[in-house]
C-alpha positions, 0 to 999 in steps of 0.5 A: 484518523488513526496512527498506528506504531510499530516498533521501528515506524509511524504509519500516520495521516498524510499532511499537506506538509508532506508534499516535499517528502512525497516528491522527494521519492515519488519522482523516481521512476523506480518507485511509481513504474512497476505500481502503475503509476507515473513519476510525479513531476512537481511539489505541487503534483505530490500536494495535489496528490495528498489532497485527492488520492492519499486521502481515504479514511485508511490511507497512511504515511510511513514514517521512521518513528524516530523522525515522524514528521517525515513520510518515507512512504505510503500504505493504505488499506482500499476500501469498498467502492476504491477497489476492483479486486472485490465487489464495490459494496463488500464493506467486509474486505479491502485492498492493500497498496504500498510503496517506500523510497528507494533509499528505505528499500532492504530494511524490512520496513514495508512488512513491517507496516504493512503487517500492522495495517493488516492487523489493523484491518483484521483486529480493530476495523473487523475485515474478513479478506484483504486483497493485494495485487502488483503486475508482472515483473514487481518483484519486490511488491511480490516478494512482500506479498510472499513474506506477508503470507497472501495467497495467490488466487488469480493472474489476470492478463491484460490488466488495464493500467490507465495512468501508464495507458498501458497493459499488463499481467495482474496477480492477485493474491488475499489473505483471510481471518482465518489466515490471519489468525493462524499465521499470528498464533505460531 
C-alpha cells in the first residue's frame, strides 16, 4: 500500500502496533459519536479494528511526519462495494471518511490530508466523483467538507446508524474531476 506526505503529515498504512494510539483517541466519545460510531472500549477493540475495518487497499493512519510512527488519526478512501452513497459496482468513485484526536483538532491538519487523498484518488488512482457524507449537528467533519470544496448534493432523513442503533439526518456532498481540477488550477 501506498504512503502519502504532505508537508506537515504521514497518511501510511495502519499497523498493528498502532492499536494504543488508536484507543488513546477513539475512546473519547467526542470523536466516534457525531461519526456513527461508538467509543472503543479496550486496546484490544482498537487492534480488533485495525485488523478488520482500517483494512482496505486506501485505508490510512494520520501521522505528524515528524513522529511517524504515531496515528493522530485516520482517512481513508471507501471503494466500491465499502459504500451506499455510490452504486456497489462503480469502481469509478469512492467515499471519503475521516477523524483526527481531539487534541489535533484546529490545526488544519484533516484538510490537509484529506486534500492529498483526494489528489491521490483523482491523480494517481484516476477517480471521477468522491463522496463525502456526516450527519446532522458534525459540524467539524461539515466545515471541512465546505473547506475541501465538496458540493452539497442531498440530505437524506433517517439515515440508519447501526453501530449507534440509531437514526439521523444524512448530508451528502461529492466533488468530481472536473471540480477538482478547477479548484487546484487557481
Amino acid at each position: 500500500m501506498t504512503t502519502l506526505q504532505t508537508e506537515r503529515l504521514v497518511l501510511r498504512p495502519w499497523r498493528e502496533s498502532d492499536a494504543e494510539a488508536l484507543y488513546k483517541y477513539a475512546k473519547n466519545p467526542h470523536i466516534g459519536l457525531p461519526a456513527g460510531w461508538p467509543p472503543h472500549t479496550s486496546v484490544e477493540e482498537s487492534l480488533d479494528i485495525i485488523r478488520n475495518v482500517f483494512n482496505g487497499p486506501e485505508d490510512y493512519a494520520i501521522a505528524l511526519a515528524g513522529d511517524p510512527d504515531t496515528a493522530i488519526g485516520a482517512i481513508a478512501l471507501k471503494l466500491a462495494g465499502s459504500s451506499t452513497l455510490f452504486p456497489e459496482d462503480d469502481t469509478t468513485q469512492a467515499e471519503l471518511g475521516f477523524w483526527i484526536g481531539e487534541p489535533f483538532w484546529g490545526h488544519g491538519y484533516v484538510p490537509e490530508a484529506a486534500h492529498e487523498l483526494l489528489r491521490h484518488a483523482f491523480d494517481d488512482l484516476g477517480l471521477a466523483t468522491v463522496w463525502c457524507a456526516y450527519y446532522e449537528g458534525n459540524t467539524k467533519s461539515a466545515r471541512v467538507q465546505e473547506k475541501l470544496g465538496f458540493e452539497p448534493v442531498s440530505i437524506t432523513p433517517e439515515v440508519p446508524v447501526p453501530l449507534l442503533h440509531d437514526v439521523r439526518t444524512g448530508h451528502e456532498n461529492r466533488m468530481t474531476r472536473a471540480q477538482w481540477e478547477q479548484l487546484n488550477t487557481k
